[in-house]
LOVEX-535513 format. One record per residue (C-alpha): z, y, x; residue number from 1; residue in three letters. Coordinates in nm, 4 decimals. Layout:
<sites>
Z	Y	X	NUM	ALA
...
</sites>
This chain:
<sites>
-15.0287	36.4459	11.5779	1	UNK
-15.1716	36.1911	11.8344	2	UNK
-14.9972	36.4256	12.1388	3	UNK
-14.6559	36.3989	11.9301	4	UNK
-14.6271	36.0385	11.8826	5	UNK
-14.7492	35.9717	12.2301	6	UNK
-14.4482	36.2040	12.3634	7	UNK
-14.2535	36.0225	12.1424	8	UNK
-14.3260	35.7196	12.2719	9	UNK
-14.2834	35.7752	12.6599	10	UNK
-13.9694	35.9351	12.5460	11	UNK
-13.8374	35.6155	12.4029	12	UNK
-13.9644	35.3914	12.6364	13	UNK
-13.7848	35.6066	12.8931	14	UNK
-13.4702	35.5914	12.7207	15	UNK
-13.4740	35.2119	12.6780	16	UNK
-13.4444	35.1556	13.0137	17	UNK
-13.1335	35.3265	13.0608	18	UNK
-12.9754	35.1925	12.7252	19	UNK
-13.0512	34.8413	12.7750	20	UNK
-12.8055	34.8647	13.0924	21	UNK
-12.5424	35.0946	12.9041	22	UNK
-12.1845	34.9455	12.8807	23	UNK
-12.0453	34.8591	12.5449	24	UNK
-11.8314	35.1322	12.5207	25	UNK
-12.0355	35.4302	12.6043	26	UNK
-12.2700	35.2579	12.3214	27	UNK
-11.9261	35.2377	12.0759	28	UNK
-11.8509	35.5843	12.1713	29	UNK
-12.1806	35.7359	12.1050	30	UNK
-12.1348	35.5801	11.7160	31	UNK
-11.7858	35.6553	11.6766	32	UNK
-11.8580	35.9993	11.7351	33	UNK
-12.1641	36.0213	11.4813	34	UNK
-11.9361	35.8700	11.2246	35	UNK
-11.6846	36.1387	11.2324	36	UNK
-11.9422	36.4066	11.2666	37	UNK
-12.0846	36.2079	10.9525	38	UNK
-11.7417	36.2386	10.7754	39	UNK
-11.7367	36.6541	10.9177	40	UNK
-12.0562	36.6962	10.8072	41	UNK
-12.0638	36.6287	10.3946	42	UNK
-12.1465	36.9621	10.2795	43	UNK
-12.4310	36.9842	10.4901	44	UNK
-12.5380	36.6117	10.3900	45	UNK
-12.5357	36.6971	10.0267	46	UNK
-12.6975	37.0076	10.1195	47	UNK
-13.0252	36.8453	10.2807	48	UNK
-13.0115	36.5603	9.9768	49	UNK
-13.0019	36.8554	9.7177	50	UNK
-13.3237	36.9772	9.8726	51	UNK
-13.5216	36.6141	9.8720	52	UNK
-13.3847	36.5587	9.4916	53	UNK
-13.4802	36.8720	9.3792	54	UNK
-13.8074	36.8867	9.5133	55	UNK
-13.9221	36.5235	9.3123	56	UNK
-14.1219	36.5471	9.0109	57	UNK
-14.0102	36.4726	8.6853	58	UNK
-14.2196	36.1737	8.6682	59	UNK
-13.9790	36.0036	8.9552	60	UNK
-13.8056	35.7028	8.7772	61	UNK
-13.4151	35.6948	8.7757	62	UNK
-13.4125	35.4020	9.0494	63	UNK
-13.5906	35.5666	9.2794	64	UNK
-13.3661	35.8767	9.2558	65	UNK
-13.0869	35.6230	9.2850	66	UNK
-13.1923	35.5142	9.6292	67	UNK
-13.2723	35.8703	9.7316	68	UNK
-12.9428	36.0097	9.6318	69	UNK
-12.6586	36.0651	9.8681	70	UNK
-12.2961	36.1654	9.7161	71	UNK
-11.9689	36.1378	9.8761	72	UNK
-11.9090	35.7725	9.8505	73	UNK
-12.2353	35.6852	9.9929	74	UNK
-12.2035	35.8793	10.3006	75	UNK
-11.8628	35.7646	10.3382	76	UNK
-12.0294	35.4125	10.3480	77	UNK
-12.2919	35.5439	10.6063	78	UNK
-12.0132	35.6737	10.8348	79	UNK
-11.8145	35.3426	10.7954	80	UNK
-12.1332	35.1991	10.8872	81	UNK
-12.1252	35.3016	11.1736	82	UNK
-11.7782	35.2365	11.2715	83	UNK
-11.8358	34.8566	11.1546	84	UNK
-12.1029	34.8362	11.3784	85	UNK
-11.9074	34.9676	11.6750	86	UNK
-11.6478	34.7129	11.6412	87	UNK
-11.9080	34.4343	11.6410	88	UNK
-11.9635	34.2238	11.9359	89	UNK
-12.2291	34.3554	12.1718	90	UNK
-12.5428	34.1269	12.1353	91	UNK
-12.6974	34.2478	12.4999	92	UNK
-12.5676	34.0129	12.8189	93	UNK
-12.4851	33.7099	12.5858	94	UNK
-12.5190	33.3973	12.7748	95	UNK
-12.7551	33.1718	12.5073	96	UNK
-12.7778	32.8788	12.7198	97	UNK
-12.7185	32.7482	13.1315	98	UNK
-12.8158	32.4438	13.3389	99	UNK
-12.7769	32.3214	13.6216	100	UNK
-13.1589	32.1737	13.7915	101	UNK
-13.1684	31.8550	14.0587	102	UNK
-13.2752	32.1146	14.2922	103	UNK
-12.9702	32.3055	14.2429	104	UNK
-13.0667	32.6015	14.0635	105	UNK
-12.9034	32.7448	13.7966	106	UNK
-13.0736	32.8914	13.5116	107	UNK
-12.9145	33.1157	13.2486	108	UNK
-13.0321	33.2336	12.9321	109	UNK
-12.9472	33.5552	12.8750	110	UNK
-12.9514	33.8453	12.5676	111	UNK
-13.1504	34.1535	12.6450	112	UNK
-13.2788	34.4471	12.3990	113	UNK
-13.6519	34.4042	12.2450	114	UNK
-13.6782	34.7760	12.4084	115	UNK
-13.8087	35.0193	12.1482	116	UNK
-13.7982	34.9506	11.7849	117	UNK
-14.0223	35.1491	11.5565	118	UNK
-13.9015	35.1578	11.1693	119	UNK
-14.0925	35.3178	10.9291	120	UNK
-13.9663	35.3447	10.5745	121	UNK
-13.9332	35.5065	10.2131	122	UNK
-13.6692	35.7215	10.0317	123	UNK
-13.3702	35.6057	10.1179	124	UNK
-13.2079	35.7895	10.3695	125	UNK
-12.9072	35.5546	10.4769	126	UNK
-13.1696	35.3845	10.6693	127	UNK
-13.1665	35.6120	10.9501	128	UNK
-12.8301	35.5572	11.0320	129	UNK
-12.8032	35.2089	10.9818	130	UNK
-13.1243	35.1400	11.1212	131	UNK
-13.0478	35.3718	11.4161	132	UNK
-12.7154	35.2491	11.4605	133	UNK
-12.8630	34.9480	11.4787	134	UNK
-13.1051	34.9161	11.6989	135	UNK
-12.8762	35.1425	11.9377	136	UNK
-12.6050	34.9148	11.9636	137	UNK
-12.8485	34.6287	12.0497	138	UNK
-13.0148	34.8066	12.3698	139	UNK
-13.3114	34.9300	12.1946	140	UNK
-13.4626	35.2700	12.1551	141	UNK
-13.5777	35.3763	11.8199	142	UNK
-13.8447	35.5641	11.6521	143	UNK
-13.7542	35.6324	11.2847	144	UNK
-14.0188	35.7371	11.0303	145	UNK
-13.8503	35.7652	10.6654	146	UNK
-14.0523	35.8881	10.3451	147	UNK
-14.1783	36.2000	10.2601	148	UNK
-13.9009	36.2000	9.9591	149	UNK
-13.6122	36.1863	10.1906	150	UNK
-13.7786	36.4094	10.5259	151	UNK
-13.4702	36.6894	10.4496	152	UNK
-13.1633	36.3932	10.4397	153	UNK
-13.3103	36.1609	10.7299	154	UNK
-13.3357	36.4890	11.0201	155	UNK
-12.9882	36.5956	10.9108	156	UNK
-12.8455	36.2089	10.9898	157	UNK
-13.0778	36.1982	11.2524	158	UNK
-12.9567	36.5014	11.3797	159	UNK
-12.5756	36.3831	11.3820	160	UNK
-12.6988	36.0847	11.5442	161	UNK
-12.8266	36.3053	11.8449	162	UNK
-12.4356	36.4689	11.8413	163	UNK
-12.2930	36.1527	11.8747	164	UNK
-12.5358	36.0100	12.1586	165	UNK
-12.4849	36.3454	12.3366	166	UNK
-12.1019	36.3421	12.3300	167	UNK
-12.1250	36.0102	12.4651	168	UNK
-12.3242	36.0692	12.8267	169	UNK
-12.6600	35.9075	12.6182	170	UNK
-12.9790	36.0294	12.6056	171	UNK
-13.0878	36.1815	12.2342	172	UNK
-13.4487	35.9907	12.2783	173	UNK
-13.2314	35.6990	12.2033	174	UNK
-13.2844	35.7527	11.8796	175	UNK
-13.5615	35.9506	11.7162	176	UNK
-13.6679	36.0634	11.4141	177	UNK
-14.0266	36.1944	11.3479	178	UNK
-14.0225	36.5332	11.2342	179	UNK
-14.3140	36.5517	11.0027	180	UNK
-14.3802	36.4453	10.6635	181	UNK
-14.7708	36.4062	10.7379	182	UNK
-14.8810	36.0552	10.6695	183	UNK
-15.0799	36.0707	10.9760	184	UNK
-14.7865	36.0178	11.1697	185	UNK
-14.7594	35.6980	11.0891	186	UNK
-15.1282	35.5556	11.1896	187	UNK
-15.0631	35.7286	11.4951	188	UNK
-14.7435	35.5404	11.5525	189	UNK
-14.8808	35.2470	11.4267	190	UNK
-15.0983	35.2561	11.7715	191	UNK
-14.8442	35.2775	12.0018	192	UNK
-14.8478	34.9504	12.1491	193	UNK
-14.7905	35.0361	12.4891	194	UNK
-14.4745	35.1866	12.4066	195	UNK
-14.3327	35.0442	12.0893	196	UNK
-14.2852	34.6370	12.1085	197	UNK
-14.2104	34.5939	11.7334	198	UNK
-14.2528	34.7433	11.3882	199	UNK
-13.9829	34.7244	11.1228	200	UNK
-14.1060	34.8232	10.7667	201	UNK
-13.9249	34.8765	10.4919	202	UNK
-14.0991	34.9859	10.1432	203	UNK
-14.3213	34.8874	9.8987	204	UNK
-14.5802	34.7163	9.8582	205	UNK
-14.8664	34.9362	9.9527	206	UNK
-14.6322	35.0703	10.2338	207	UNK
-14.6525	34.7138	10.3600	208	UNK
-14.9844	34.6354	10.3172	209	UNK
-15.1351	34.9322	10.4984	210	UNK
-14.8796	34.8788	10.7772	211	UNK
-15.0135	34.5101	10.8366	212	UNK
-15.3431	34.5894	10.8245	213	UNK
-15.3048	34.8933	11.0498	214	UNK
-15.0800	34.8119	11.3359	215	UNK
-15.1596	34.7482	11.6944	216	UNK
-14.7906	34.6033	11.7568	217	UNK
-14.5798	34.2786	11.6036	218	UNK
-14.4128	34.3471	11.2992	219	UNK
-14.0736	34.2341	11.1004	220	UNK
-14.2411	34.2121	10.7648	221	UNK
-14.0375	34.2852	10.4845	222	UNK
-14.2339	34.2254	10.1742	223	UNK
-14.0964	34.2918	9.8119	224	UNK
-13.8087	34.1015	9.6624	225	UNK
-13.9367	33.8842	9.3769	226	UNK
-13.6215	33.7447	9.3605	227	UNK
-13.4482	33.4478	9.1132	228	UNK
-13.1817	33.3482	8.9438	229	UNK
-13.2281	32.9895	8.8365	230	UNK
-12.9854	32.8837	8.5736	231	UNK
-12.9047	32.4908	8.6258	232	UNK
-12.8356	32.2481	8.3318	233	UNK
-12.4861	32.2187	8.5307	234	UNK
-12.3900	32.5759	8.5137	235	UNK
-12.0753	32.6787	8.3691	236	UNK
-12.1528	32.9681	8.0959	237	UNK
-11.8801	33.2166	8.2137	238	UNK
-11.9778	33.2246	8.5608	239	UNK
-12.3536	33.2089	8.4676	240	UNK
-12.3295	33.5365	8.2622	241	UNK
-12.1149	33.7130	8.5179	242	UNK
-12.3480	33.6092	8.8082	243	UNK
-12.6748	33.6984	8.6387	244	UNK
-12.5890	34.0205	8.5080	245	UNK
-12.4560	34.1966	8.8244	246	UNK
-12.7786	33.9925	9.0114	247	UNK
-13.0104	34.2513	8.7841	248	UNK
-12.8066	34.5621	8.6652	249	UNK
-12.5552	34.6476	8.9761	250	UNK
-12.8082	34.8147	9.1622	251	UNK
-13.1948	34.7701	8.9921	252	UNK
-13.3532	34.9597	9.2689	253	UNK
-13.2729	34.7319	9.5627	254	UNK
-13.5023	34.4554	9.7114	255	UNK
-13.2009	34.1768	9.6213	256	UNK
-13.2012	34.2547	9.2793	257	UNK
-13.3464	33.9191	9.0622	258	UNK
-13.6411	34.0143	8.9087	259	UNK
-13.6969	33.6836	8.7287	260	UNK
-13.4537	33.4718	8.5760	261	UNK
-13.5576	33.0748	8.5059	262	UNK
-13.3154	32.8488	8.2570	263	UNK
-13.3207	32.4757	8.2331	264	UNK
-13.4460	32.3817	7.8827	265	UNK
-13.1100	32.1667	7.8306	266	UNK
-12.8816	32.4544	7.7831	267	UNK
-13.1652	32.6912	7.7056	268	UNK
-12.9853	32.7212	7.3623	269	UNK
-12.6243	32.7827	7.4595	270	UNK
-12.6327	32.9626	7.7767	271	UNK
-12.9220	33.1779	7.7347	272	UNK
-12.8468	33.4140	7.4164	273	UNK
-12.5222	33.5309	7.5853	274	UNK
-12.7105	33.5875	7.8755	275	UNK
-13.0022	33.8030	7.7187	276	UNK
-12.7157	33.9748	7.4981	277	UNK
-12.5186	34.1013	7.7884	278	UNK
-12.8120	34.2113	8.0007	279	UNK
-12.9865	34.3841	7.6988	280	UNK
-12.6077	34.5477	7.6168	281	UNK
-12.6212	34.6909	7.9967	282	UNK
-12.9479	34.8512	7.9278	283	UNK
-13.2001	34.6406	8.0356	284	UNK
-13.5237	34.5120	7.8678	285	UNK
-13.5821	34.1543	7.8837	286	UNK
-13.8910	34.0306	7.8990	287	UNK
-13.9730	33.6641	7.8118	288	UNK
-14.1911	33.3425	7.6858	289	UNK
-14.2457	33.2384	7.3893	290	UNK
-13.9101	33.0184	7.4511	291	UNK
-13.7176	33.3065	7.5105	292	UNK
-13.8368	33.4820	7.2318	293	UNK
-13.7053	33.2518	7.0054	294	UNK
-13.3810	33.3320	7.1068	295	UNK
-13.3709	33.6558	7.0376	296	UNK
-13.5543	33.9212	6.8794	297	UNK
-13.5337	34.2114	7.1095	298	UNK
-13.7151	33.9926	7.3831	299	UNK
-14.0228	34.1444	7.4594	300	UNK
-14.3009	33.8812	7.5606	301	UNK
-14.3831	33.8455	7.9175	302	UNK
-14.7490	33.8922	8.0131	303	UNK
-14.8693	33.6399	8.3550	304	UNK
-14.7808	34.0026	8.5803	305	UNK
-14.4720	33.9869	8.5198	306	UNK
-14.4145	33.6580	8.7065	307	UNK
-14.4769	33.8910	8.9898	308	UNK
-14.3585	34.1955	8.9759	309	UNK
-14.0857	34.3507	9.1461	310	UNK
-13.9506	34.6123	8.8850	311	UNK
-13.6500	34.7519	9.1202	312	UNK
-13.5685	34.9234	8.7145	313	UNK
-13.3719	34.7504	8.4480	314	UNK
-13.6399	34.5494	8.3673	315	UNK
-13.6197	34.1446	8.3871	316	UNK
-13.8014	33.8304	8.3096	317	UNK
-13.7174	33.5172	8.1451	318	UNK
-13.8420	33.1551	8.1467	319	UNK
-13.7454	32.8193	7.9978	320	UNK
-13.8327	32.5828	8.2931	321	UNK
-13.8595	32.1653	8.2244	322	UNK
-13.5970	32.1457	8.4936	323	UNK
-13.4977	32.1304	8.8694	324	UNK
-13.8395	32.0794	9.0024	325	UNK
-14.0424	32.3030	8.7788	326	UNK
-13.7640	32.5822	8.8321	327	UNK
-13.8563	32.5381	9.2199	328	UNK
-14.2221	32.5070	9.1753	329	UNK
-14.2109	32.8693	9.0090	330	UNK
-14.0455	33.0146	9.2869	331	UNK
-14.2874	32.8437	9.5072	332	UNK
-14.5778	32.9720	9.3073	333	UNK
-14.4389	33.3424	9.2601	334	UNK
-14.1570	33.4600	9.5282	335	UNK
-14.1682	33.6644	9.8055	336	UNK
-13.9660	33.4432	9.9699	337	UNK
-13.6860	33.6999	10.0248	338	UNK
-13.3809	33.5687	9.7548	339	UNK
-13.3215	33.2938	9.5492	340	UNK
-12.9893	33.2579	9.3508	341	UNK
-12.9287	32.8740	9.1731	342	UNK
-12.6105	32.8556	8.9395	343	UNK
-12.4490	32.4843	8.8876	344	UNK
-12.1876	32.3000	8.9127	345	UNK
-12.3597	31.9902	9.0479	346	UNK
-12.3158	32.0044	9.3988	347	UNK
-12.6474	31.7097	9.4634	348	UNK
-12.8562	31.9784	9.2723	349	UNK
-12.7126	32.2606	9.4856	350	UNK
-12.8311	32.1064	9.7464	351	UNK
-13.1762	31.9988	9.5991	352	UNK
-13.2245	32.3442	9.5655	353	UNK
-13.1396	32.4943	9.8892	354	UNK
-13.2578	32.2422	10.0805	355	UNK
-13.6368	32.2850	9.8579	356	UNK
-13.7092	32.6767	9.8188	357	UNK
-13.8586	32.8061	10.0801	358	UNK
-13.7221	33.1556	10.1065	359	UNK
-13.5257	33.3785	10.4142	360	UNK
-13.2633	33.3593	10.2212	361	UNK
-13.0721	33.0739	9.8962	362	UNK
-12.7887	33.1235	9.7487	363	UNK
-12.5237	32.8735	9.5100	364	UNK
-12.3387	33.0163	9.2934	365	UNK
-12.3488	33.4074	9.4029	366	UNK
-12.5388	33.6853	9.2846	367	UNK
-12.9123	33.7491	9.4667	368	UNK
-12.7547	34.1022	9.5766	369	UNK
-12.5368	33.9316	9.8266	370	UNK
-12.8531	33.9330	10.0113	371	UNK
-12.7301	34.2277	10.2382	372	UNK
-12.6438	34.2547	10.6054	373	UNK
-12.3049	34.3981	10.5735	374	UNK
-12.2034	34.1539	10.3017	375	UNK
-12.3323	33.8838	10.5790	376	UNK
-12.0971	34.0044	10.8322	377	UNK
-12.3600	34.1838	11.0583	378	UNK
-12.2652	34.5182	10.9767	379	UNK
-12.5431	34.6893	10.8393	380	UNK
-12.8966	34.5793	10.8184	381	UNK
-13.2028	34.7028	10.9562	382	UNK
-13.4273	34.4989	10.6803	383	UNK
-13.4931	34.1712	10.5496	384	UNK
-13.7116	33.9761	10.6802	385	UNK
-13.9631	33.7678	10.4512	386	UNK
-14.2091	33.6100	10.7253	387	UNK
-14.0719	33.3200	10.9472	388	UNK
-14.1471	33.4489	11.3407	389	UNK
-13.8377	33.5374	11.5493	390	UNK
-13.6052	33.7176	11.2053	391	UNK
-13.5446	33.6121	10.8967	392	UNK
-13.3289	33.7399	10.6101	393	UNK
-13.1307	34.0227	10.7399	394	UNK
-13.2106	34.1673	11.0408	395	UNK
-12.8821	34.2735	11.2547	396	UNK
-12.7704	34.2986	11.5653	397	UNK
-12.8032	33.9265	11.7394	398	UNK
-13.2133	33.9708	11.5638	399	UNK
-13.2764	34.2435	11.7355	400	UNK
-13.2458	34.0673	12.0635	401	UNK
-13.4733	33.8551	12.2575	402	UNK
-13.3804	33.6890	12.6073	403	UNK
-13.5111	33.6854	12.9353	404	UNK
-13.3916	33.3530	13.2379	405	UNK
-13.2290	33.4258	13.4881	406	UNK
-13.2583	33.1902	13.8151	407	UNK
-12.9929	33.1696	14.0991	408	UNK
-13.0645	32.9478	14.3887	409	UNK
-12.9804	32.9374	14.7262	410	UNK
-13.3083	32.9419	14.9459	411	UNK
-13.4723	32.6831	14.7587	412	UNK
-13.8398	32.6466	14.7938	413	UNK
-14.0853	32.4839	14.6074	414	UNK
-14.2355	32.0810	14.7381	415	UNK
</sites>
């Protein structure tokens, strides 16, 4: 395992260095193709995804078979994916910054790749294209590591990745994919510092956890999403209702999804029931305090856990807060600093609000699941990013970039 991730690594690092210097288009090419190789290849997608459903146990819950699954629509999005990301701006060569010196030398600040970008991650298998695509289109090589659950989906993407690299001039070490489902694998990666400059994990908790305390190389920490929805004394009903229930129940399995919804006392009473009504209608069990309760019977009561859990199932929390500040000193107290959602029509507490939580990403007015790299305009995303060195929120293109100076002069020398 140790020989394998080693080759892996010198294979990367060698491919880095002639990506970082490839034009735009052979980089636009090399996705283009994958995506209609993608669009060529559903039967076979399916196929691989039949193979990594079937073999989960019956214990598995329904979320986590929702992010495994792949049907038609989702790898149409992965394939459009792909093209999005083509058409995006290259991030490698910007010019960030240039001045002119006394002396007369001019210093640029320039865009170049991080170099090789490892990303290890759990069941769903999108992430290997949009994390590939990703990191290819920024300059940097890539050494993917997805879950055991999705081993069968991830090589076949990966392996229409390698199509479209090869039909483009590119080498296929551009973007790899580890081709075991031991857990060793990833220790051994996890060492690779003289090779891999940064670590991108996506999972849960324990995922996370092992991978900080393991690794040898800087990471983009993406922690759990212990996310809120914090309903204002100024929110209008309608919108409140609509906002919070598509927050929870559009997709319970993703990191966006609010896990904990807070309501000012004021309009505890007229907002609230409506609220718990629809979201227990959709199928999801509310859990609450003893305010909550109150308002309806079916609310289950909320233990102190539950503050901080992330469910990712259609499972929610509810409490009455005194107002503004206590709403924020709850999120302070019990976030993972990854989405925060308030809903008012006051635009001073708006502001109060985004301006005071401390997370990578708050939000007026719009649901938590916004939270999403394609719905930011990046194309897709290779993560979100809950710590507060170099990325934060989701990780695209222009984050997966550092810079380097560049210095033109004409002879000068130094007094």
């Amino acid at each position: 395992m140790k020989e394998l991730m080693r080759s892996m690594g010198q294979k990367a690092k060698a491919a880095a260095r002639i990506l970082a210097n490839a034009p735009t288009e052979q980089k636009n090419r090399a996705l283009t193709a994958a995506a209609k190789l993608m669009r060529a290849g559903v039967d076979e997608l399916l196929e691989a995804n039949h193979a990594d459903m079937n073999a989960l146990s019956a214990q598995t819950s329904a979320a986590m078979r929702d992010r495994l699954l792949l049907n038609a629509d989702r790898i149409e999005a992965m394939a459009k994916g792909l093209d999005d990301i083509a058409a995006l701006p290259d991030p490698v060569g910007r010019k960030l910054a240039e001045w002119t010196r006394p002396n007369g030398l001019v210093i640029t600040r320039v865009a170049v790749p991080l170099g090789v970008i490892g990303v290890i991650y759990e069941s769903r298998p999108n992430v290997t294209a949009d994390a590939g695509a990703l990191c290819f289109k920024s300059g940097n090589a890539v050494i993917l590591r997805g879950g055991s659950d999705s081993f069968h989906s991830s090589a076949k993407i990966a392996e229409i990745m390698h199509a479209g690299l090869k039909a483009a001039g590119l080498p296929e070490d551009c973007i790899q994919s580890v081709p075991t489902a031991d857990r060793a694998a990833v220790g051994e990666m996890l060492k690779l510092d003289e090779y891999i400059d940064v670590i991108v994990p996506r999972g849960g908790k324990s995922l996370i956890q092992r991978i900080t305390e393991e690794s040898k190389i800087p990471l983009f920490k993406h922690l759990n999403g212990i996310c809120h929805t914090y309903i204002h004394a100024a929110a209008d009903i309608e919108k409140a209702r609509r906002v919070v229930l598509n927050a929870k129940m559009r997709r319970t399995g993703t990191c966006n999804s609010t896990e904990t919804i807070l309501c000012d006392d004021d309009v505890s009473q007229t907002i609230l029931p409506a609220v718990i009504d629809d979201l227990i209608t959709a199928g999801c069990e509310v859990r609450g305090d003893e305010k909550t309760q109150r308002l309806d019977s079916r609310v289950i009561p909320a233990v102190d856990a539950d503050w901080d859990t992330e469910y990712l199932a259609p499972v929610v929390s509810v409490r009455v807060v005194s107002g503004m500040d206590e709403a924020v000193a709850h999120i302070a107290r019990h976030s993972s600093h990854h989405t925060e959602s308030v809903l008012t029509e006051d635009p001073a507490a708006a502001d109060k609000f985004l301006n005071e939580v401390d997370s990578a990403v708050v939000m007026h007015n719009a649901s938590t699941q916004f939270c999403d790299g394609g719905e930011f305009g990046m194309g897709a995303e290779i993560g979100i990013a809950t710590g507060r060195l170099h990325a934060r929120g989701p990780i695209g293109l222009e984050q997966l970039t550092t810079f380097k100076y560049q210095v033109r002069g004409a002879g000068q020398i130094r007094p």
